[in-house]
C-alpha positions as semicolon CSV with decimal commas, in nm:
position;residue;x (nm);y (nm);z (nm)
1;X;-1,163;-0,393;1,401
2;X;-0,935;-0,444;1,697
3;X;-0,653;-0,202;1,615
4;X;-0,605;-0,095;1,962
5;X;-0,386;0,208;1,835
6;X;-0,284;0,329;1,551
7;X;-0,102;0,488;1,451
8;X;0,251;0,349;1,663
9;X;0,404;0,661;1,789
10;X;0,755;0,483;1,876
11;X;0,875;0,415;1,587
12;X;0,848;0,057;1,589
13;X;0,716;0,009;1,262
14;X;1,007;0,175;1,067
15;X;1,255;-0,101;1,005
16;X;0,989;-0,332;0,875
17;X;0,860;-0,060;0,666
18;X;1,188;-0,023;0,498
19;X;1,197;-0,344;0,463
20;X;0,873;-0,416;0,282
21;X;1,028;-0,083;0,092
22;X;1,270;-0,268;-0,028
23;X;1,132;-0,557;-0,149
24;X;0,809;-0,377;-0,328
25;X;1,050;-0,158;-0,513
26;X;1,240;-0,482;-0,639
27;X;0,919;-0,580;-0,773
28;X;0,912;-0,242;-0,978
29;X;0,690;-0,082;-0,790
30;X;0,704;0,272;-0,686
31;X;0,697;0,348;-0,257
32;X;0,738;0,594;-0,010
33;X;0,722;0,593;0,376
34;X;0,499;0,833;0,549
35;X;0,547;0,933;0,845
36;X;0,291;0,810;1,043
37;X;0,314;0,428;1,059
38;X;0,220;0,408;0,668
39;X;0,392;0,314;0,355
40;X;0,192;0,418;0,015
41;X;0,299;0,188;-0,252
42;X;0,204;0,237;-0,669
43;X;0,185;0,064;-0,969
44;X;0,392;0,289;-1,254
45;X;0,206;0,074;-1,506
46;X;-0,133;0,133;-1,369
47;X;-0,068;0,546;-1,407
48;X;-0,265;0,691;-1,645
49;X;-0,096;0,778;-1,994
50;X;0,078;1,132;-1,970
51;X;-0,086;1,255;-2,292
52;X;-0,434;1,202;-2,112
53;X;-0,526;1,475;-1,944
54;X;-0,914;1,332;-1,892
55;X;-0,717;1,023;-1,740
56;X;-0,473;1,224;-1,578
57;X;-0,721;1,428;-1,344
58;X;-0,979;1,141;-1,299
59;X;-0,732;0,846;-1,188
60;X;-0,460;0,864;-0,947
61;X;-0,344;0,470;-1,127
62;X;-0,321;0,169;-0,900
63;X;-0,217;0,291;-0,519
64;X;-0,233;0,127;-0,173
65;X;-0,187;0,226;0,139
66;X;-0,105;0,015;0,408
67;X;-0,051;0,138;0,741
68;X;0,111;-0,021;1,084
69;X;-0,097;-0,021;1,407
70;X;-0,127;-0,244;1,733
71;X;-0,408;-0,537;1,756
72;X;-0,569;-0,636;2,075
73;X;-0,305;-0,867;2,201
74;X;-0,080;-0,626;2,166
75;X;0,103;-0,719;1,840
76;X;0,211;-0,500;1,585
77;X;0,041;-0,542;1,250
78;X;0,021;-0,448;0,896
79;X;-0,319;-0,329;0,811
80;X;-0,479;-0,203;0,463
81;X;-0,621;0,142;0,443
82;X;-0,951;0,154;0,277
83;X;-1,127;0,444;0,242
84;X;-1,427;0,536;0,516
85;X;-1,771;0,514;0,364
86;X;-1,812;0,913;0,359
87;X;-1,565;1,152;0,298
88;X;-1,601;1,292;0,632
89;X;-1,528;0,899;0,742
90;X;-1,194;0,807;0,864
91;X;-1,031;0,491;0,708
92;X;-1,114;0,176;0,777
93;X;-0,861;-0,084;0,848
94;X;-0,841;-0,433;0,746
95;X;-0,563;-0,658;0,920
96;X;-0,284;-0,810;0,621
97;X;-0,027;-0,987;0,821
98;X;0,187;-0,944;1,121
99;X;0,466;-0,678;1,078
100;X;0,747;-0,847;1,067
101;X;0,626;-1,093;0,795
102;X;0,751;-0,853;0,528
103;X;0,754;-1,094;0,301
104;X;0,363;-1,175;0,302
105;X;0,295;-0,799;0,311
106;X;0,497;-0,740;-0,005
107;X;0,365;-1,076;-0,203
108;X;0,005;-0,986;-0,152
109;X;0,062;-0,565;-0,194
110;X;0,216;-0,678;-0,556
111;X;-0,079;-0,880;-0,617
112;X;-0,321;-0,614;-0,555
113;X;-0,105;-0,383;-0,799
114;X;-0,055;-0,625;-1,062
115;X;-0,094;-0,516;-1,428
116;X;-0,056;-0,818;-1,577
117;X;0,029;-0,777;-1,962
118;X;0,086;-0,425;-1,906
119;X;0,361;-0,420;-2,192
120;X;0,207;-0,656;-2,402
121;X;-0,170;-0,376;-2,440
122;X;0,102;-0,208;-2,681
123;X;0,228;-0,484;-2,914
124;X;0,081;-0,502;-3,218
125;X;-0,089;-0,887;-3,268
């Protein structure tokens, strides 16, 4: 990768995370801002059912992370956060748009934490 450093200590990243905040929860999903360049965004939907306890303690539902940090030129990014390949790993980052193209960010972070007929697994056919 060339994330050159991440995370961005001054702060630049916060009104575009509140941003992309914004427009993920219009899109009924559930977000919060951490405070290290990162904003963890969840699928309600995807959650496991609260009578499951098997489901409950195996599956944390449909999550992303995606985290802000500085490519090579200099530019401030959007990046997913995938897990490292061992737990002792750190996470690997994968570049998802620039950071002030909030829109982008949000369209493809709903994409990845689409349930699509989520309501429609309980009608009866």
């Amino acid at each position: 990768m060339d994330v050159v450093e991440a995370p961005v200590p001054d702060g630049a990243w916060y009104p575009a995370a509140r941003a992309l905040t914004t427009r993920l929860k219009a899109s009924g999903l559930a977000v919060v801002v951490l405070g290290y360049g990162a904003v963890r965004v969840w699928n309600p939907a995807g959650a496991p059912d609260p009578d499951d306890k098997r489901g409950q303690l195996m599956s944390h539902g449909l999550q992303q992370e995606v985290r802000c940090g500085r490519r090579a030129d200099g530019r401030l990014w959007w990046f997913w956060v995938w897990s490292g390949p061992t737990r002792d790993a750190p996470p690997e980052l994968e570049p998802l748009c620039p950071l002030e193209d909030v829109e982008m960010a949000a369209g493809l972070i709903v994409k990845v934490l689409a349930v699509p007929f989520a309501e429609a697994s309980h009608e009866v056919v």
